[in-house]
KEKE-3310 file (N, C-alpha, C; in steps of 0.2 Angstrom, whole numbers, plus 5000, padded with zeros to 4 digits):
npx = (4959:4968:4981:4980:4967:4963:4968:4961:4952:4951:4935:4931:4926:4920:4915:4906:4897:4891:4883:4876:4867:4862:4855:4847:4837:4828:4824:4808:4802:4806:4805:4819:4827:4835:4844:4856:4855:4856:4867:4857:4857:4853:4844:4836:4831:4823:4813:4805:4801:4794:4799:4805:4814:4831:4839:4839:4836:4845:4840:4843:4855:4858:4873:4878:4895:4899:4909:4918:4908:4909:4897:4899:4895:4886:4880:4874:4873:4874:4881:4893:4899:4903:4912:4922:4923:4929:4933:4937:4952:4950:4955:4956:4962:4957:4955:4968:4976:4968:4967:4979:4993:5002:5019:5025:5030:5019:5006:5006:5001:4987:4978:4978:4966:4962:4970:4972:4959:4964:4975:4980:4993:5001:5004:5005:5018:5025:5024:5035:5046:5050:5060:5057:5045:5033:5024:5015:5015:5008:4996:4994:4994:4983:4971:4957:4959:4970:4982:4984:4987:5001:5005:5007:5014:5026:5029:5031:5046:5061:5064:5080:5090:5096:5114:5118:5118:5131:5129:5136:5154:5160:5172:5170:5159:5164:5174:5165:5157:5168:5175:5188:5195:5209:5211:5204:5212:5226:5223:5220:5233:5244:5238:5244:5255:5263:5263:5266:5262)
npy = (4883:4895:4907:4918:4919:4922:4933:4951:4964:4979:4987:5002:5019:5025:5012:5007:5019:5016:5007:5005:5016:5008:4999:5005:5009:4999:4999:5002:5017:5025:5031:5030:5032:5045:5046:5037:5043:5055:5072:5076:5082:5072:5076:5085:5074:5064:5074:5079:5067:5061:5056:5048:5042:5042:5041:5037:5021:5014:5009:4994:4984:4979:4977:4974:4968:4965:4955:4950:4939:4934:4937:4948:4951:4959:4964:4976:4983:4998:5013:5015:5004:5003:5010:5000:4988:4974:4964:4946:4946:4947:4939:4937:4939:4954:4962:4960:4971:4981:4978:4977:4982:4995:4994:4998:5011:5024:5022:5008:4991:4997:4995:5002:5010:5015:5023:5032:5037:5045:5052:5058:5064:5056:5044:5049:5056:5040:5034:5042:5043:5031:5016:5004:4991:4989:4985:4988:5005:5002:5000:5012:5021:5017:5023:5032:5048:5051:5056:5071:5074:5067:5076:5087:5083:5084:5095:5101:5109:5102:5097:5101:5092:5104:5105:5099:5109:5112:5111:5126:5129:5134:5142:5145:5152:5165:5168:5172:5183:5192:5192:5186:5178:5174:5161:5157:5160:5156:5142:5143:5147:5137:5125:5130:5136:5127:5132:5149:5163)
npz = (5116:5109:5111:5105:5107:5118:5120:5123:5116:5117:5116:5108:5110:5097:5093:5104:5107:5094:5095:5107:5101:5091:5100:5109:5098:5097:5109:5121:5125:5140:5157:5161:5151:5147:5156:5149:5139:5137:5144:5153:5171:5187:5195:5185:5177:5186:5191:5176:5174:5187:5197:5212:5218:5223:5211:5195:5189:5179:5160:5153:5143:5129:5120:5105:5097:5081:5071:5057:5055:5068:5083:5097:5114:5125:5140:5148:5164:5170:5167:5169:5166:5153:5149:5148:5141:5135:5122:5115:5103:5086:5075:5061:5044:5039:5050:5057:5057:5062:5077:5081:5094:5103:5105:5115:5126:5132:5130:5129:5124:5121:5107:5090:5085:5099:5105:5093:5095:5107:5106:5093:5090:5095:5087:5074:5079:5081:5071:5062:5068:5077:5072:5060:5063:5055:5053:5061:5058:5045:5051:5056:5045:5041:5046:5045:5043:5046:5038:5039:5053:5053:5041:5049:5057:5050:5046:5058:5067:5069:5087:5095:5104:5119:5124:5140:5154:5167:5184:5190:5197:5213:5211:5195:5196:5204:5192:5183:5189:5191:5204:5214:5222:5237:5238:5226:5216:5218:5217:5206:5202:5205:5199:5185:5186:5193:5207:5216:5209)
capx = (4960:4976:4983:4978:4961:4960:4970:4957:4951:4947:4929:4932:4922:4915:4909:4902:4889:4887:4882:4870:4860:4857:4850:4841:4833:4825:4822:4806:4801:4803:4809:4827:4832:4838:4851:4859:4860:4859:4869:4853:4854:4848:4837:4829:4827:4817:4807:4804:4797:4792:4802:4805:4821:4838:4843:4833:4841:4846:4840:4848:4856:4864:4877:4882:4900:4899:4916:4920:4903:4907:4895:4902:4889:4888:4873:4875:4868:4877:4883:4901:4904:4903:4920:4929:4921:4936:4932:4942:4954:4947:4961:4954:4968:4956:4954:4974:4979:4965:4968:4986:4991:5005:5025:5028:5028:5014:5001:5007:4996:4982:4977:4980:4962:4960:4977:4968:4954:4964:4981:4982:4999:5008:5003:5012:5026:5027:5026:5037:5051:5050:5064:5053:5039:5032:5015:5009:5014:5006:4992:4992:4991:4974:4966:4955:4959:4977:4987:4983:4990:5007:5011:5008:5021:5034:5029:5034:5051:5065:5069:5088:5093:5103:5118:5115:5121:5131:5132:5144:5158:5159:5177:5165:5155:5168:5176:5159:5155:5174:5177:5192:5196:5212:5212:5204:5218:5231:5224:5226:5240:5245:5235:5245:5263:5265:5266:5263:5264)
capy = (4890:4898:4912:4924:4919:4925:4940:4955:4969:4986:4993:5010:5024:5024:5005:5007:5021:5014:4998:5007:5019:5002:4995:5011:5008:4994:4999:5004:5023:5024:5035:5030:5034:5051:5044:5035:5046:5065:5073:5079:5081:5067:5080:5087:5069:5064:5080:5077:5058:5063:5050:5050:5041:5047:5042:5032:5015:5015:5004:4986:4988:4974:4980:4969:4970:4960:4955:4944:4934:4932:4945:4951:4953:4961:4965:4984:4988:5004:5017:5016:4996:5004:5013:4995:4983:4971:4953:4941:4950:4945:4938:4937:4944:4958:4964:4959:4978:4985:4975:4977:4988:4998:4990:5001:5018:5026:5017:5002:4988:5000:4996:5007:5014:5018:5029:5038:5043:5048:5057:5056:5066:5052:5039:5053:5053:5033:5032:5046:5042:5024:5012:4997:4991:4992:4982:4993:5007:5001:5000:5019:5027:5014:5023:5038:5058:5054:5061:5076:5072:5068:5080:5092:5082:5084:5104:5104:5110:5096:5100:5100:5093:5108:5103:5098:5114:5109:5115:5129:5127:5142:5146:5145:5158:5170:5170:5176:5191:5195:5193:5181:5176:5173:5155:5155:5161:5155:5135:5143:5147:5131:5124:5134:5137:5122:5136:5153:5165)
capz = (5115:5110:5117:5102:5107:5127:5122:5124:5114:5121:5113:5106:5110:5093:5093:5112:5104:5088:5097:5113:5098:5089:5107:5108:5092:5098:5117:5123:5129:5146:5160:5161:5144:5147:5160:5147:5132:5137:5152:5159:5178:5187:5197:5182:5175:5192:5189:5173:5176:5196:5200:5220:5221:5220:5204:5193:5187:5170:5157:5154:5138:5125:5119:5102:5092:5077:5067:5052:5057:5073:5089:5104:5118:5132:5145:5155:5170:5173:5162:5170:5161:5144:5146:5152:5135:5132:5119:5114:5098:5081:5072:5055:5043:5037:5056:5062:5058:5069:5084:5085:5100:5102:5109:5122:5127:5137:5127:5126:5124:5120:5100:5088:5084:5103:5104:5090:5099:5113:5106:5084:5087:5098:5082:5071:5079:5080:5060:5059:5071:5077:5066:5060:5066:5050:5052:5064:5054:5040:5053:5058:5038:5036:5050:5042:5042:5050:5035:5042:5059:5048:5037:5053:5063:5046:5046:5064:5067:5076:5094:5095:5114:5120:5129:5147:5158:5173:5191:5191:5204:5216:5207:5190:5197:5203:5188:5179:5193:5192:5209:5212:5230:5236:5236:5221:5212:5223:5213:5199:5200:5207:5189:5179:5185:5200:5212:5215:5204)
cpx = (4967:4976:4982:4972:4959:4965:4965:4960:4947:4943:4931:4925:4917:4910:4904:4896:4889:4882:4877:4869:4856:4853:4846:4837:4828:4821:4812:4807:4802:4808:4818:4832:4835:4845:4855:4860:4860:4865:4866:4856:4850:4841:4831:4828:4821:4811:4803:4798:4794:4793:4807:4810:4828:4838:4838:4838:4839:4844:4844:4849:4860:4867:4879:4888:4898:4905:4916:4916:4902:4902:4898:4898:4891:4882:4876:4872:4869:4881:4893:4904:4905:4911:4923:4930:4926:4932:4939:4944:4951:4955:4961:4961:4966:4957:4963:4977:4975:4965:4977:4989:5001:5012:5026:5028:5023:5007:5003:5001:4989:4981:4976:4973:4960:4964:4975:4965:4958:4970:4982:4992:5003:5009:5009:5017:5030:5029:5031:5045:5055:5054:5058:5047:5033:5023:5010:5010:5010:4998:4988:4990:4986:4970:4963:4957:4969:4984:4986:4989:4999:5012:5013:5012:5028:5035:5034:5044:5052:5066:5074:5088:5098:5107:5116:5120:5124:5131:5136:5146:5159:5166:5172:5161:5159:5172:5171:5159:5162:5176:5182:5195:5201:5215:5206:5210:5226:5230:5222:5231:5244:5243:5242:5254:5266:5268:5263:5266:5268)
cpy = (4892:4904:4919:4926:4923:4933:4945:4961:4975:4989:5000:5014:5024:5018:5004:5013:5020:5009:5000:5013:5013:4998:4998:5011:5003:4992:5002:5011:5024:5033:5036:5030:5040:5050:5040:5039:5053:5065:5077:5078:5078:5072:5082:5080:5065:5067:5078:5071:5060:5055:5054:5047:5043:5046:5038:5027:5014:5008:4997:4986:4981:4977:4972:4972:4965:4962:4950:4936:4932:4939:4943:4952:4954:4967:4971:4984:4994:5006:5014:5010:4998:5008:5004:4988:4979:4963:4953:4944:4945:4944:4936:4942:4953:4964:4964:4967:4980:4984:4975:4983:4987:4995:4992:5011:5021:5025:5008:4997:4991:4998:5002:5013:5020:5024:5034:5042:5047:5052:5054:5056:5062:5046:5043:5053:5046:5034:5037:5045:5036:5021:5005:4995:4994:4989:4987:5002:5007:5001:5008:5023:5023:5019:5032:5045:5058:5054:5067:5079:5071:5071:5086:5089:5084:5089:5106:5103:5105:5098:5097:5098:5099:5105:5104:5103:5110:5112:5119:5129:5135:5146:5149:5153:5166:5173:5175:5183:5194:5196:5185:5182:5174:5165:5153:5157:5158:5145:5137:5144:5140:5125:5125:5133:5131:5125:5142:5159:5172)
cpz = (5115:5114:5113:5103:5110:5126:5122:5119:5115:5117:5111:5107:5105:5093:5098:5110:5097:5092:5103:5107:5094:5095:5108:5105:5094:5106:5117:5124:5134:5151:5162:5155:5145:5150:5155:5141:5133:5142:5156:5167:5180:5191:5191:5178:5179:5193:5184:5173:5183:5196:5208:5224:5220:5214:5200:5190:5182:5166:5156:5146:5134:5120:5114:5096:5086:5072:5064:5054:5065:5079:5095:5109:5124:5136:5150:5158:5172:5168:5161:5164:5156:5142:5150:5147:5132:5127:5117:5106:5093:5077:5065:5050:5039:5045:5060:5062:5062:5076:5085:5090:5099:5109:5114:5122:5130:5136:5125:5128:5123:5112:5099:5087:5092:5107:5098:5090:5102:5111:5099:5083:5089:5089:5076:5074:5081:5074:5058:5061:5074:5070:5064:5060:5061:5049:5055:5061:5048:5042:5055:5050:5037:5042:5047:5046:5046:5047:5041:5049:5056:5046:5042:5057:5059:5047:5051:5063:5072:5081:5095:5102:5115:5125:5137:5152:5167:5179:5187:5196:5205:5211:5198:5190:5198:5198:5185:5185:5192:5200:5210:5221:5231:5235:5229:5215:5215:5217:5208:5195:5200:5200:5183:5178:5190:5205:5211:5210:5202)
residu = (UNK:UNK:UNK:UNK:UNK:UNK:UNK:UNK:UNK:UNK:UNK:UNK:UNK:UNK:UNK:UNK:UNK:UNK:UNK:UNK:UNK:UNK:UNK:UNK:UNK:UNK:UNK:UNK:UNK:UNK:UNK:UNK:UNK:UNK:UNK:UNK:UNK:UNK:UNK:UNK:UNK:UNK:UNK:UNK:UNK:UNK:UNK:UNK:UNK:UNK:UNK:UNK:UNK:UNK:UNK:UNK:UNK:UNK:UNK:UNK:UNK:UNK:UNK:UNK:UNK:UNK:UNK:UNK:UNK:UNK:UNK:UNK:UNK:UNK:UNK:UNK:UNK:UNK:UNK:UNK:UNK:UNK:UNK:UNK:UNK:UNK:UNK:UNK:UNK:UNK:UNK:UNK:UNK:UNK:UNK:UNK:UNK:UNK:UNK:UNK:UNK:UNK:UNK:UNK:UNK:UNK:UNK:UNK:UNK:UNK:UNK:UNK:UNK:UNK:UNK:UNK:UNK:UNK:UNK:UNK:UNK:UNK:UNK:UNK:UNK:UNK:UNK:UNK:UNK:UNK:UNK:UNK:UNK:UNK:UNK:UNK:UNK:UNK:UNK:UNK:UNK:UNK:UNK:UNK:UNK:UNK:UNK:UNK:UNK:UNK:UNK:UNK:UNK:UNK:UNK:UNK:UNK:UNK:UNK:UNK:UNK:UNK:UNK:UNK:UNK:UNK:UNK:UNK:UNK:UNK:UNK:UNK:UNK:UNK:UNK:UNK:UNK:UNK:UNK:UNK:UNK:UNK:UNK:UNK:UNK:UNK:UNK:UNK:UNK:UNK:UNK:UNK:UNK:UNK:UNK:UNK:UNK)
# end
């Protein structure tokens, strides 16, 4: 196995319910379906079904990715595992743009669809600002609707850094209110003439 192999790919929110309404498709009616696709309360789902234990245990759900012939599978017992879905990246050359993840910065290692979901305007201003790094560029304009996101990062006005303001020294200050203390004029006099003045 190489090491493209065992690297991991983080499921996207969209693939994780595309992939549990096709399992639903195929599931049975029962009482534990509400816990997994509404955000009913578990009390009124109990009510509902007069179910007499705290919670009712959720369906067991297959969860399949399929990519460039190969599937992904993965068996849930609990809601929570559907946000944490990692397989083995697809390194197919139609797939290598969507599986590449992001160099550094506050997302790094994240793939680029999933920094999509979760912040469009950082990806604009990678492509926008970032020198290089021209594949995964070429990976954020294939990703739909995020011109958009773009032309609104060009729009936006550049923030200039303002000069970095430093302490003022007590002399600093007494200048500004006008008040001048005898040793403060006393060194600068000593500054100015090499003595007093």
């Amino acid at each position: 196995m190489s090491i493209e192999e065992i690297i991991m790919q983080q499921w996207t929110q969209a693939e994780v319910k595309a992939a549990i309404e096709k399992a639903f498709a195929n599931e049975p009616e029962g009482a534990n379906r509400d816990y997994w696709t509404t955000d009913c309360p578990v009390p009124e789902i109990r009510k509902k079904y007069g179910l007499k234990r705290l919670k009712p245990d959720p369906v067991n759900i297959v969860l399949v990715r399929e990519c460039c012939g190969k599937q992904f599978v993965h068996l849930l017992k609990q809601k929570k595992e559907a946000k944490s879905l990692k397989d083995p990246r697809c390194m197919e050359p139609q797939c290598r743009l969507k599986v590449l993840v992001m160099p550094f910065g506050k997302f790094a290692g994240l793939t680029i669809p999933l920094v999509y979901e979760q912040q469009p305007s950082y990806l604009a201003w990678f492509h926008e600002t970032v020198e290089g790094r021209d594949e995964i560029k070429e990976a954020i304009r294939a990703l739909d609707g995020i011109e958009a996101h773009l032309a609104a990062f060009r729009q936006k006005p550049r923030q200039r850094s303002s000069p970095r303001k430093l302490n003022p020294t007590q002399q600093d200050v007494e200048w500004l209110m006008g008040k001048f203390s005898a040793s403060t004029i006393d060194k600068v006099c000593d500054e100015l003439f090499g003595g007093e003045g």
